[in-house]
C-alpha positions in Angstrom: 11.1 11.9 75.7 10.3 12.5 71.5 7.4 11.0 70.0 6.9 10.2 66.2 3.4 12.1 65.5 1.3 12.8 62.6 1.0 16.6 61.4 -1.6 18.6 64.0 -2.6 22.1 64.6 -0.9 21.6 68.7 2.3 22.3 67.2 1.8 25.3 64.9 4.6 27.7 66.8 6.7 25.5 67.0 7.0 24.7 63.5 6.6 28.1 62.7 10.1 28.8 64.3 11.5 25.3 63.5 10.8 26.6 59.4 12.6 30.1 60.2 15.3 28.6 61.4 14.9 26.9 58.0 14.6 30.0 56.2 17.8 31.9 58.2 20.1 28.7 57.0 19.1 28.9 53.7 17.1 25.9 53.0 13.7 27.0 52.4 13.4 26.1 48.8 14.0 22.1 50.3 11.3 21.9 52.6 7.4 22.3 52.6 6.5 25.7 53.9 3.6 27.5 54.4 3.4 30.3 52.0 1.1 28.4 49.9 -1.5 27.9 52.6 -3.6 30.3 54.1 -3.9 28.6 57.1 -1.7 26.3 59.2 -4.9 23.9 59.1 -4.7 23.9 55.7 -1.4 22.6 55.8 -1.8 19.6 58.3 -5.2 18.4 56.3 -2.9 18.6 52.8 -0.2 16.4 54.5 -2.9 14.2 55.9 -4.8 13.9 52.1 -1.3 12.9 50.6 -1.1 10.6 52.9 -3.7 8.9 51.8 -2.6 9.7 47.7 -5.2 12.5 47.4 -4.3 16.1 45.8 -0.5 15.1 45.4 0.7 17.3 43.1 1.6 16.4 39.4 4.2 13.4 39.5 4.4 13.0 43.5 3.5 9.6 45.1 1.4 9.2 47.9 3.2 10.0 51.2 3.2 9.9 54.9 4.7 12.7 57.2 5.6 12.1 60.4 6.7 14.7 62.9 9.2 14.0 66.4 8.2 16.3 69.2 10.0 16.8 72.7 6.6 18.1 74.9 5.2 21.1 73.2 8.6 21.1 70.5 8.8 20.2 67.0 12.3 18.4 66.5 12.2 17.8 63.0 10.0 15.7 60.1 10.4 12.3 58.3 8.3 11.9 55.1 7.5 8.5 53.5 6.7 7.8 49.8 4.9 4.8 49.8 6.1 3.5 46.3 9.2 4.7 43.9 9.1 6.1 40.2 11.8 5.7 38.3 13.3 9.0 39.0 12.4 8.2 43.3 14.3 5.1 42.0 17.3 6.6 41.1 17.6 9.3 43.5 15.2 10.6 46.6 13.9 7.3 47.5 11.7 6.4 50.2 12.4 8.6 52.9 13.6 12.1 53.7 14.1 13.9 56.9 14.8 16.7 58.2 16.6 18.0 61.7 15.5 21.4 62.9 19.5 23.5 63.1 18.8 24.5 66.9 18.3 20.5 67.4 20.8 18.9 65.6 23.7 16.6 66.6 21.9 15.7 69.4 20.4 11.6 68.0 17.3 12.9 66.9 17.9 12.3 63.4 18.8 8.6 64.4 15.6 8.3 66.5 13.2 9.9 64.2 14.3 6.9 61.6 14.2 4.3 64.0 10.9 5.4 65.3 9.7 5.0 61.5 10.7 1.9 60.9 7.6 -0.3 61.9 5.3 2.5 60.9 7.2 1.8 57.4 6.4 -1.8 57.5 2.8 -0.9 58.6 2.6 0.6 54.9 3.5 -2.6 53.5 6.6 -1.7 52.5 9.7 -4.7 52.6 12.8 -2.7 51.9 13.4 1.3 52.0 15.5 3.3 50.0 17.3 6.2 51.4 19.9 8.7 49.1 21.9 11.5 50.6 25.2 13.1 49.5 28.4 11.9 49.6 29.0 15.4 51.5 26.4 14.6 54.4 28.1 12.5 57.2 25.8 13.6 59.8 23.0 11.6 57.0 25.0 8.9 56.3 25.4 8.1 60.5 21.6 8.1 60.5 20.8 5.4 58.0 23.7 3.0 58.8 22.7 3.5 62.6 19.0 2.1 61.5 20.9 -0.7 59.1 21.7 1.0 56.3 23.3 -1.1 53.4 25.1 0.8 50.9 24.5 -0.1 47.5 25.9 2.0 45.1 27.2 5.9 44.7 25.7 7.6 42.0 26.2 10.7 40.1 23.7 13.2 39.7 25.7 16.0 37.6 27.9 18.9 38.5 30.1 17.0 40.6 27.4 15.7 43.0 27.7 12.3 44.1 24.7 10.3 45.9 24.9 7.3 48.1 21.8 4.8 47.9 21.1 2.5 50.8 18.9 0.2 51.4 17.1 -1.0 54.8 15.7 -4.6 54.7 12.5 -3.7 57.1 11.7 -7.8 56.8 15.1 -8.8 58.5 15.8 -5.8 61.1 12.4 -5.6 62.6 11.9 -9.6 62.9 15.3 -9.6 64.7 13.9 -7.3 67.5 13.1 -8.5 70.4 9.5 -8.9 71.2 7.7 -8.6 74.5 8.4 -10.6 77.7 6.0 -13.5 78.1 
């Protein structure tokens, strides 16, 4: 059974392999790695500070990460931005996730989302934007599986199109159903 967890030391390996297989498909430069840090403790407090808007980096918003884990293995991560620039506006959004390669195609990308959903609403936030190329079905599945609307394609230059969806938190999580009683 995954669980949606925030960052902790208990999964250091795991990561650790989850980012080379990262590395060995060529998406390093994508995701937050380690070679900054000089411990993996100091990674898990940073991601726990920004979480809480403290040491972002020039122009970032405060954001919370999220990690699924199967038992002892890291699946993949899901980061928040709890509010949208103008640029975050246009394209990046809300939320991006990421699928580790050796566990993909398998619904945990569809999971991880839905399992973010009320944490979402918990940050007070109504609606959620989510972009992702016009090129990434596996993407686009994802965020229409957790009620995706599509608003709009987008360029972004040298031929790359984006595709902006929206998720009305509000709406889909009031029509769950609640507990027995």
């Amino acid at each position: 059974m995954s669980t949606l967890v925030s960052p902790t030391l208990r999964y250091e390996a795991s990561y650790r392999d989850a980012m080379a297989e990262f590395v060995a498909e060529g998406r390093a430069q994508e995701l937050r790695t380690l070679p900054d840090h000089a411990t993996f403790a100091a990674f898990v407090a940073e991601l726990h500070e920004y979480s809480c808007g403290h040491a972002l980096p020039s122009g970032w918003v405060p954001m919370s990460t999220w990690w699924l884990v199967e038992g002892d293995q890291f699946v993949g991560k899901l980061e928040v931005r709890h509010h949208l620039t103008d640029a975050l506006r246009r394209v990046g959004g809300h939320v991006g996730y990421s699928v580790r390669p050796s566990m993909r195609r398998r619904g945990f990308g569809t999971e991880m989302l839905a399992l973010a959903l009320p944490r979402c609403r918990e940050l007070g936030l109504e609606r959620l934007l989510i972009t992702c190329d016009t090129t990434n079905v596996w993407s686009r599945s994802i965020i229409e599986a957790n009620g995706g609307v599509l608003e709009n394609l987008i360029s972004i230059g040298g031929g790359v199109m984006k595709m902006r969806y929206w998720i009305d938190l509000a709406g889909l999580l009031d029509d769950a159903p609640g507990p027995a009683g």
